[in-house]
N, C-alpha and C positions, 0 to 999 in steps of 0.2 A: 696482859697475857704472857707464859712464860713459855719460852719454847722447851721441849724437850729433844736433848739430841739421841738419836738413834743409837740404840744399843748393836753393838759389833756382835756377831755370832759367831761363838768357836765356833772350829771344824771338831766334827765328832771324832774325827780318826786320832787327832792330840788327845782325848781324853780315853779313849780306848789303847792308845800307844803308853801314856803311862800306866794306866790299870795292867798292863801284861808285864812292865818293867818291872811294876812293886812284884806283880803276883813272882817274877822270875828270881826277883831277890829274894825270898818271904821262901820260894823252893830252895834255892843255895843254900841258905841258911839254916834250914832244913836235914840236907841231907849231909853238910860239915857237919851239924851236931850229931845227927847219927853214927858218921863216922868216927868221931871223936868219944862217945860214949861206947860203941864198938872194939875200938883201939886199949881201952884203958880198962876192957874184961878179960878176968885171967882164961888161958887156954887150960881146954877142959878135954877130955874123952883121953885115946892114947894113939902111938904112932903106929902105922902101921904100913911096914915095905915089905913088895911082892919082889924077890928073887926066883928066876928060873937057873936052877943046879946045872951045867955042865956033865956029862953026857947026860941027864938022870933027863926022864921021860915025863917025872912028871913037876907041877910047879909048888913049891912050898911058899907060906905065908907069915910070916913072923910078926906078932903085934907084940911091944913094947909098953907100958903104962909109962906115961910121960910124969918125970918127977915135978 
């Protein structure tokens, strides 16, 4: 007869603690690349600064098209 020796049972929370690890790395990596593909798109639209005139009553707006 052969004995068999009993099998050890994980604890489920080890196997749930790295499921959150990957998933946490797998986000990281994630949102570097978006910001990295983010980073490396030309600026687009134009500038645009709000001065209020000295004594003048009301507020002028001046936009600029960004070269």
């Amino acid at each position: 007869m052969t004995r068999r020796v009993p099998r050890r049972r994980r604890s489920p929370y080890g196997v749930w603690a790295l499921r959150a690890a990957g998933l946490l790395i797998v986000l990281a990596v994630g949102i570097a690349l978006g910001q990295a593909l983010d980073d490396s798109s030309p600026q687009s639209g134009t500038n645009t600064s709000i001065r209020t005139l000295v004594p003048a009553r009301e507020t002028v707006t001046v936009t600029v098209p960004t070269p």
